[in-house]
C-alpha positions in Angstrom: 0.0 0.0 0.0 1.1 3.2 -0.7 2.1 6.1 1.7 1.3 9.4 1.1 2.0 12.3 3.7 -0.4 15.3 3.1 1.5 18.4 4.4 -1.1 21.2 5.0 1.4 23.3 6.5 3.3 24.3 2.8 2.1 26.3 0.2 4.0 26.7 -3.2 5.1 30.0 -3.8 2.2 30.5 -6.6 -0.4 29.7 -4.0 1.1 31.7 -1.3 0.7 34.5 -4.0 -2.8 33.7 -4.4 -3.9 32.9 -1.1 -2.0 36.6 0.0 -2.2 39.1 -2.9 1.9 39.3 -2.2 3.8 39.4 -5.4 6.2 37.1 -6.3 9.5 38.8 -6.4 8.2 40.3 -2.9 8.0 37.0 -1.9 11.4 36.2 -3.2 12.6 38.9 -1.3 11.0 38.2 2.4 12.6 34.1 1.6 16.1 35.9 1.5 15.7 38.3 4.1 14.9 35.3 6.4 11.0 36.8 7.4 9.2 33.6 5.6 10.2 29.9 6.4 10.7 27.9 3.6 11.7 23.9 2.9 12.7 22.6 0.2 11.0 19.2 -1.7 12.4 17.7 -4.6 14.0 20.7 -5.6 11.2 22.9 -5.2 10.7 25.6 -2.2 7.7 25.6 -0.2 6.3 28.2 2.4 6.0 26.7 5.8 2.6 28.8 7.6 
């Protein structure tokens, strides 16, 4: 049987944009400054909320 782990916690950076009205490179921007938490999947960066 297969095992799937549904992480509710992570948004993408596209539905962080949708679900906040933030743009992206502003987004971009808080990720470097260190204000949003981010982890990284299979090479792709998710918002930890």
């Amino acid at each position: 049987m297969k095992r799937v782990i549904l992480r509710k916690d992570l948004l993408s950076k596209q539905e962080y944009h949708e679900r906040y009205g933030i743009a992206r490179p502003t987004i971009n921007r808080m990720i470097d400054e260190g204000k949003l938490i981010v982890e990284r999947i299979s090479g792709i960066d998710y918002i930890k909320i």
